[in-house]
C-alpha positions in Angstrom: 32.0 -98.5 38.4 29.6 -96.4 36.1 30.6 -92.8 36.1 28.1 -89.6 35.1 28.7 -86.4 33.9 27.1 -83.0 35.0 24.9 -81.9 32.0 26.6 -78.6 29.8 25.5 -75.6 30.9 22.2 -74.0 28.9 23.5 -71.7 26.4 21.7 -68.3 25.7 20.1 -65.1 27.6 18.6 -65.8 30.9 15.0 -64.3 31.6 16.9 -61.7 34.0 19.1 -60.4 31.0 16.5 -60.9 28.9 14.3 -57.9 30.6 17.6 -56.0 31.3 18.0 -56.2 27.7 14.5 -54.8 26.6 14.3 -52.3 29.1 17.6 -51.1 27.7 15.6 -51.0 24.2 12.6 -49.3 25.2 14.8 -46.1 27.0 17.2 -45.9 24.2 14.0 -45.7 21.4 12.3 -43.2 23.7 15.5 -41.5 23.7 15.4 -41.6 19.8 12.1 -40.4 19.4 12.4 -37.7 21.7 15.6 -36.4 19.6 13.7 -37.0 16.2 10.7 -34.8 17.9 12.9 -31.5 18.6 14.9 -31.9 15.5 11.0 -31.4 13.7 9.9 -28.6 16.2 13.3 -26.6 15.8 13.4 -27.6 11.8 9.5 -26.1 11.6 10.7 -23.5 14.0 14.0 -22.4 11.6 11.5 -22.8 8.2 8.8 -20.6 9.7 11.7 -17.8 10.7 12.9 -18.6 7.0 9.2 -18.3 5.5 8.3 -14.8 7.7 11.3 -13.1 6.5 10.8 -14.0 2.9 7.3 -13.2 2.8 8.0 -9.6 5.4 10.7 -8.5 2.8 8.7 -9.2 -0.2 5.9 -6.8 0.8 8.3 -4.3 2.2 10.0 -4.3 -0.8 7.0 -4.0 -3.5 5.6 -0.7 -1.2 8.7 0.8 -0.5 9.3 0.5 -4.5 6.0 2.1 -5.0 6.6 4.8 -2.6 9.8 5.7 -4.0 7.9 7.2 -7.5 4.9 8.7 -5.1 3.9 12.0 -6.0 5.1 12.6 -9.3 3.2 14.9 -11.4 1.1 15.5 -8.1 3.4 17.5 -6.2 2.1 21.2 -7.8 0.3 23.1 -4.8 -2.3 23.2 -6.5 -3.0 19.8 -6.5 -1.1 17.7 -3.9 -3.9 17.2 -1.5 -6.8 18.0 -3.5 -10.4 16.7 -2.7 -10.5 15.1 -6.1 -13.8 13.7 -8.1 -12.8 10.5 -9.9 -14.6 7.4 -11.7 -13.1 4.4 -12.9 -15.3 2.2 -16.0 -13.0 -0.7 -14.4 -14.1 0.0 -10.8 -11.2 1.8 -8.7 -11.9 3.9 -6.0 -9.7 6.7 -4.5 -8.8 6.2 -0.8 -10.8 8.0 1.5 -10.0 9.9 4.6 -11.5 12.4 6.6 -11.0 16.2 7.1 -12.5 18.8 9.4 -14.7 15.6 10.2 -15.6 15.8 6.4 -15.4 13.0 4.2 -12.7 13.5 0.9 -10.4 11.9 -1.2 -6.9 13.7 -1.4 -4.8 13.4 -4.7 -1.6 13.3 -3.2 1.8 11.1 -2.8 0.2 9.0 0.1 -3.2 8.5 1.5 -3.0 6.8 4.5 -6.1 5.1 6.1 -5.0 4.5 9.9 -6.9 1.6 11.6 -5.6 1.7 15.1 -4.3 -1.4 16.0 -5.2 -3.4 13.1 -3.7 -3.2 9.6 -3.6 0.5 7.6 -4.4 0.9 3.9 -1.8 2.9 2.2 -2.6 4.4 -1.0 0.6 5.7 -3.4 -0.3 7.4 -6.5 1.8 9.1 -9.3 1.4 10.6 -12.6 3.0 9.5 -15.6 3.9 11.8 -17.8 7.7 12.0 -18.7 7.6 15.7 -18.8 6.3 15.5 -15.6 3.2 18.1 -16.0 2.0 20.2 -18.9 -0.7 23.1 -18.1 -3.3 25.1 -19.3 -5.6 27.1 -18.4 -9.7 27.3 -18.3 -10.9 29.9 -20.7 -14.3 30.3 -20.0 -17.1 29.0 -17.2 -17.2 25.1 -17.5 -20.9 23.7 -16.2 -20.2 20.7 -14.1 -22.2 18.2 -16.5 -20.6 20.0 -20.1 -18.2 17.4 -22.0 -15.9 19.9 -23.4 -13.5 22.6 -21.9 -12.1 25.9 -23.4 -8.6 26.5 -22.8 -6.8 29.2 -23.2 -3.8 28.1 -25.5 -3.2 25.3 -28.0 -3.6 21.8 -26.3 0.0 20.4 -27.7 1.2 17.5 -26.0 -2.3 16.6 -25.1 -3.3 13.1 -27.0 -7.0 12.1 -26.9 -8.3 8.0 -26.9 -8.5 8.7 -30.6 -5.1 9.3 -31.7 -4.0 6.4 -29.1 -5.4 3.0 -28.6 -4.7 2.6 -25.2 -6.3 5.5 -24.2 -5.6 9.1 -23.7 -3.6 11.2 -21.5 -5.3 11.9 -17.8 -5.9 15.2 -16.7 -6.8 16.7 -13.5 -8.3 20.2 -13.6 -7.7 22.5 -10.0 -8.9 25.9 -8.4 -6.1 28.4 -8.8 -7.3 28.9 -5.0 -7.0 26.0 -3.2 -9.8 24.8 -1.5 -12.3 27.2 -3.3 -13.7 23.9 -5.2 -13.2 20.2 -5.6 -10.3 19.0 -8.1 -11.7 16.5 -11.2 -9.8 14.1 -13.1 -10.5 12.7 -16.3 -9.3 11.6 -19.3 -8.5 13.3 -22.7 -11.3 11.9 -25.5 -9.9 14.9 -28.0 -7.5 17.3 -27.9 -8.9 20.2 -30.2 -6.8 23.6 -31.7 -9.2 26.2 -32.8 -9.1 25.0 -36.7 -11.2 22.1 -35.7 -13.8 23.8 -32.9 -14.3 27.6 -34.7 -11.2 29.0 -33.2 -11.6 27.9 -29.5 -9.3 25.5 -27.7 -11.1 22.4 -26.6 -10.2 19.6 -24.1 -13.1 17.3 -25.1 -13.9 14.3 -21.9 -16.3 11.6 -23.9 -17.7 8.4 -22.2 -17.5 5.4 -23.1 -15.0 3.1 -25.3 -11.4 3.5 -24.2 -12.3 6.4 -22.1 -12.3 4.7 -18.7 -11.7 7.5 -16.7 -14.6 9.3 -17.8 -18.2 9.9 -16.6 -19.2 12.4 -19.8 -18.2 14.8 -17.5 -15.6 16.7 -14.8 -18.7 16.5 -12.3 -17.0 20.2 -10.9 -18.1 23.6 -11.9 -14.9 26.0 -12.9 -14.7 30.0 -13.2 -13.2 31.5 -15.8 -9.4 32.0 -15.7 -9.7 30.8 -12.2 -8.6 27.0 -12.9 -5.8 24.8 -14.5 -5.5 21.9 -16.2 -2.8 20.0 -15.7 -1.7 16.5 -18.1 -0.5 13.8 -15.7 0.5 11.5 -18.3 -1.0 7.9 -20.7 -3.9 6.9 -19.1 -2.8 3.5 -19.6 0.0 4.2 -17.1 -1.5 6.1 -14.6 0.1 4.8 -11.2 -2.7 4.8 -8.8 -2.2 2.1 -6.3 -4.0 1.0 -3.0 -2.1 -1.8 -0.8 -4.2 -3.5 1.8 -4.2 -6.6 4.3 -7.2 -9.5 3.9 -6.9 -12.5 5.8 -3.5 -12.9 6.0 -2.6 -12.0 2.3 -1.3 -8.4 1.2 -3.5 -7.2 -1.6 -2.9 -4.6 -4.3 -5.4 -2.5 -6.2 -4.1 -0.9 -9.3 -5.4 1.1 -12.4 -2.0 0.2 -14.1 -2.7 -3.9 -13.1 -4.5 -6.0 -15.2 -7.6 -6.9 -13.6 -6.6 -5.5 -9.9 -8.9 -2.2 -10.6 -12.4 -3.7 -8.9 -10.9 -6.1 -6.7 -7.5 -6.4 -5.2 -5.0 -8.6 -6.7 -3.1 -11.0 -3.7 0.8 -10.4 -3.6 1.9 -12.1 -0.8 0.6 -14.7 1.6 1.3 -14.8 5.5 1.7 -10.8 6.2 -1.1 -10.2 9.0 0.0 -5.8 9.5 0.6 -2.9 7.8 1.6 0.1 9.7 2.2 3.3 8.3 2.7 7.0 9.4 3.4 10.3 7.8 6.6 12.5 8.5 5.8 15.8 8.9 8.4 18.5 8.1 6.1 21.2 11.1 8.9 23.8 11.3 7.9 27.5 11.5 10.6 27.9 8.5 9.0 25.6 5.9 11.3 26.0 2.9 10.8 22.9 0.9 13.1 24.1 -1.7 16.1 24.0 0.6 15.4 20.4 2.1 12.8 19.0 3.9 12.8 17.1 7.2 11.2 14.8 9.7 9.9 16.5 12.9 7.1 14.3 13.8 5.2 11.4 12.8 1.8 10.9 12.8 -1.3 8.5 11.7 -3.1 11.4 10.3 -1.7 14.7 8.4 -3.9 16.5 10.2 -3.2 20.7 10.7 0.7 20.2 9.6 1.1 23.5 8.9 0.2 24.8 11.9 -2.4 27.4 10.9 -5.3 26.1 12.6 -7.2 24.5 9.9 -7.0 21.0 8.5 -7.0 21.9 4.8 -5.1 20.6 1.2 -2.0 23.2 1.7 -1.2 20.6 5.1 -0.1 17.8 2.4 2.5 20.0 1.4 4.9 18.8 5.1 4.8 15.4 4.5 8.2 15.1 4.1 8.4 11.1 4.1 6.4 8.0 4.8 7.3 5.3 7.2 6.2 1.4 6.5 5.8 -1.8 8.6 5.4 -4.9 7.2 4.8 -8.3 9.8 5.0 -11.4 8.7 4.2 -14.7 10.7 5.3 -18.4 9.6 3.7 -20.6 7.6 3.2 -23.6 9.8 1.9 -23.1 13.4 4.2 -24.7 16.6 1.8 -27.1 18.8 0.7 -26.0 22.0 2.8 -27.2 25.4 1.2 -29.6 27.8 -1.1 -27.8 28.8 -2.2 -26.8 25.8 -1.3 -23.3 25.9 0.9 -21.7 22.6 3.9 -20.3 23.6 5.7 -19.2 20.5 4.9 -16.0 20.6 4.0 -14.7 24.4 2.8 -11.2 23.2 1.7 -8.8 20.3 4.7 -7.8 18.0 5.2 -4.1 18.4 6.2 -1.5 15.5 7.9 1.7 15.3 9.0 1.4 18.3 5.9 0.7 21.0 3.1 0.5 19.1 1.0 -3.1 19.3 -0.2 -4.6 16.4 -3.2 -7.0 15.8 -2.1 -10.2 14.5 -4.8 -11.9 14.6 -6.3 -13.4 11.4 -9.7 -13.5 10.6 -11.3 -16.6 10.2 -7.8 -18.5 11.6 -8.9 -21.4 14.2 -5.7 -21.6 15.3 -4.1 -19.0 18.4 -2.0 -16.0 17.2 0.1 -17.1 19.6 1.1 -20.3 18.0 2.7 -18.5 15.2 6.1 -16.8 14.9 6.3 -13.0 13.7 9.0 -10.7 12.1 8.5 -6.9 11.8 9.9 -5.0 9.3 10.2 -1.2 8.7 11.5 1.6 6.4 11.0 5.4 5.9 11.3 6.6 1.9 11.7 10.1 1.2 8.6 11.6 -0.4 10.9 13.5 -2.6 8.8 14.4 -5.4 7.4 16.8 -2.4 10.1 19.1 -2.1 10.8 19.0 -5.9 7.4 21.0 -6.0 7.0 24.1 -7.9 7.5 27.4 -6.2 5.7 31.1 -6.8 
């Protein structure tokens, strides 16, 4: 009898394990992708963090520095706040605020343009001589359009463009009474004693060539013996310096900066507001010569002194400055679901409670797709309360 065998079982995967087997697959790459997806969002997250504190720092840093030097040479009475005439051959402007409703342009430690919510412009100037200030005095009426002034004692010290390459020393010539005229500054073409000019003292201010501060002339009418001139140092190092905010990029103008006098030279990328405020030392007791301090802040200097009258002896009470600097990060976070940005749910505040604009001119993408960090200091304006006294 003829016997038969049952056929070997079919070796391999059934179509049951088969599908078990992909759908297995498919969860553990969605599972994958999903991971690889949050590690980028929190990696872009951590860089942008990284990239807003470098970049909030950096611009913090270079004003605070600049801020730290403010007023030097300027802090005299007689010229810290000063409604001051000024030219530029290479284009700078002094910063311009108002007064009484009035239109000037202070000489002074800080100038502080306040925009409301939207980014300030700080302006920090300083002299540069190392002696500080060296002064004389107007000898005899000066006509607003005359390119020489008599002074009343030998001009040493003074150098004029033609003893230095680089230009001669800046001056600024005040009212002994505040306030009873405008302040000019210019820049030394000669420095005469009376051997050379028929025995008369002589500040001569020429045009042209490497006088760059110079329009021919102060462009102010003095009195006789009722004005000083006062040597703030090499014009070539004259420290006049305007920070501002432009499509997301901190911007410096400088006379001391190559090429940054017409137009603003870019520092820093990514900073979208500056913030600043004065503070002013408003005690009834105003001493500066025994310490100054902080009583209030304010966006404007306004009537500091209390007197009624918003004038050039208010500069005298700013005691400090106080800076904010935010940053955002580079890269933008994609919106949620339903398309909405959720990085950051509101405006970044400064000093405290104040909103700031963040928005970026220009930028397609949300403000709120970005991450901020806000970043603050006060400096001493101490060059104010090393002022001379009567």
């Amino acid at each position: 009898m003829k016997t038969f065998r049952s056929p070997a079982p079919a070796r391999g995967f059934s179509l049951v394990e088969l599908m078990i087997s992909i759908v297995i697959g498919l969860l553990a790459l969605v599972f994958a992708t999903r991971l690889v997806a949050n590690a980028e969002v929190n990696k872009q997250a951590a860089v942008g963090s990284s990239d807003s504190m470098q970049n909030g720092m950096l611009g913090l840093f270079s004003i605070e520095k600049d801020l730290s030097q403010a007023g030097w040479g300027l802090n005299d009475p007689l010229i810290n706040g000063c409604d001051t005439v000024f030219s530029d051959a290479n284009g700078y402007a002094l910063l311009g605020v108002t007064r009484n409703s009035v239109a000037v342009t202070p000489l002074t430690a800080a100038v502080i343009q306040s925009n409301g919510a939207n980014p300030d412009v700080i302006a920090i100037y300083s002299g540069s001589a190392m002696s500080n200030t060296g002064m004389l005095r107007v000898a005899s009426n000066y006509a607003a359009s005359s390119g020489s002034i008599d002074v009343d004692r030998n001009p040493y010290g003074f150098t004029g463009t033609d003893e230095v390459a680089a230009g001669g020393d800046v001056i600024l010539v005040a009212p002994e009474l505040p306030g009873a005229s405008k302040c000019a500054l210019a820049q030394v073409s000669h420095a005469d004693a009376p051997a050379a000019q028929g025995g008369q003292n002589k500040i001569v201010v020429a045009s042209g060539g490497n006088n760059r501060f110079n329009s021919g002339s102060l462009g102010v009418a003095f009195n006789s013996l009722q004005a000083r001139l006062f040597n703030l140092g090499p014009a070539s190092q004259l420290s006049l310096h305007t920070w501002s905010l432009s499509r997301g990029f901190l911007q410096l103008r400088a006379t001391n900066l190559a090429g940054a006098s017409r137009a603003p030279a870019t520092v820093i990328d990514n900073v979208v507001s500056l913030k600043a405020q004065y503070g002013l030392d408003k005690r009834a007791s105003f001493l500066p010569e025994q310490g100054m301090t902080v009583t209030q802040w304010s966006n404007t200097v306004g009537d500091a002194d209390g007197d009624g009258v918003e004038n050039q002896a208010d500069y005298q009470r700013v005691a400090a400055i106080r800076v904010a600097v935010v940053a955002r990060s580079r890269t933008p976070e994609k919106p949620n679901g339903s398309g909405v940005c959720t990085a950051t749910p509101a405006l970044p505040t400064v000093f405290g409670s104040i909103s700031v604009n963040v928005a970026v001119t220009g930028d397609t993408v949300d403000w709120k797709c970005y991450r901020y960090r806000s970043f603050e200091t006060i400096v001493p304006i101490r060059n104010s309360a090393w002022r001379p006294t009567p």
